[in-house]
N, C-alpha and C positions, 0 to 999 in steps of 0.2 A: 485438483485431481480427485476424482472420486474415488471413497473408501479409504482413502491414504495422505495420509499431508506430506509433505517435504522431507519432513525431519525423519518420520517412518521410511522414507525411503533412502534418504542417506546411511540413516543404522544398518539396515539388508544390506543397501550396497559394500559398507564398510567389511560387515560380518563374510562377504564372498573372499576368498583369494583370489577367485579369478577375474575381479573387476580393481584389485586394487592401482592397477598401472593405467585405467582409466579417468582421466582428466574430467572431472567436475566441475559444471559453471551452475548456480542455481541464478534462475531470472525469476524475481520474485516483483507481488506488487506490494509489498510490508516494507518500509521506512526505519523499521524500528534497529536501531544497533545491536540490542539482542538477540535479535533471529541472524543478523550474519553475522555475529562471534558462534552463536549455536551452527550456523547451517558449516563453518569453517571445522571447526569442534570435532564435527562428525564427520570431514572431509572432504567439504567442497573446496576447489581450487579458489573461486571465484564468488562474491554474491553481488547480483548487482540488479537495481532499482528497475523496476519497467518504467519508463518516462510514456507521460497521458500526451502526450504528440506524436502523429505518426510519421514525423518527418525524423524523429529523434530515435524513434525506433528502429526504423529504418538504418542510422547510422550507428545507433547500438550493435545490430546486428550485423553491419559492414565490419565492424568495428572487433567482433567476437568472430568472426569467421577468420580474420587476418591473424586473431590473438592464438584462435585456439587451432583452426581447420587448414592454417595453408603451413605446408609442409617445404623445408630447405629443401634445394638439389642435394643430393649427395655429394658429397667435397671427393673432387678427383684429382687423382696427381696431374700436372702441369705436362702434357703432353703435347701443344703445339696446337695445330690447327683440327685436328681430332676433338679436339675439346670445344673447340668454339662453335663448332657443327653440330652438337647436341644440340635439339630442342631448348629444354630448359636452359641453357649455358645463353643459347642467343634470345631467350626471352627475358631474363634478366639483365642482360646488356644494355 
């Protein structure tokens, strides 16, 4: 990132209140154990390695989208055939 590394920007983020209920994944190319106890430290959910293959990348990112991006149905009370007619209800079926 130009002008700013990582860590500068999880401090900001930290210092907001109004970013605190947002979920942080840092995807970094650093190996080292101390940048993800640090990158943790100041608040990220998450740090995880870029892997040098794009096939792995690719399921990194399958992978972070299921972890972080897909969202439950809302939990409904048991209603009967009403329920099963939702969308969501008959795609997770």
């Amino acid at each position: 990132m130009p002008k700013r590394n990582g860590f500068e920007v999880l401090a900001w983020m930290a210092a907001r209140p109004d970013l605190k209920s947002l979920p942080v994944v840092v995807l970094s190319s650093s190996q080292f154990g101390d940048d993800a106890q640090m990158a943790k430290k100041l608040g990220a959910q998450e740090f995880l390695t870029k892997p040098h293959d794009l096939n792995d990348l690719v399921k990194l990112v399958k992978e972070m989208h299921d972890r972080w991006l897909v969202l439950e149905p809302p939990i409904l009370p048991a209603v009967g055939s009403e329920v099963e007619n939702l969308p969501f209800y008959a795609a997770r079926a």
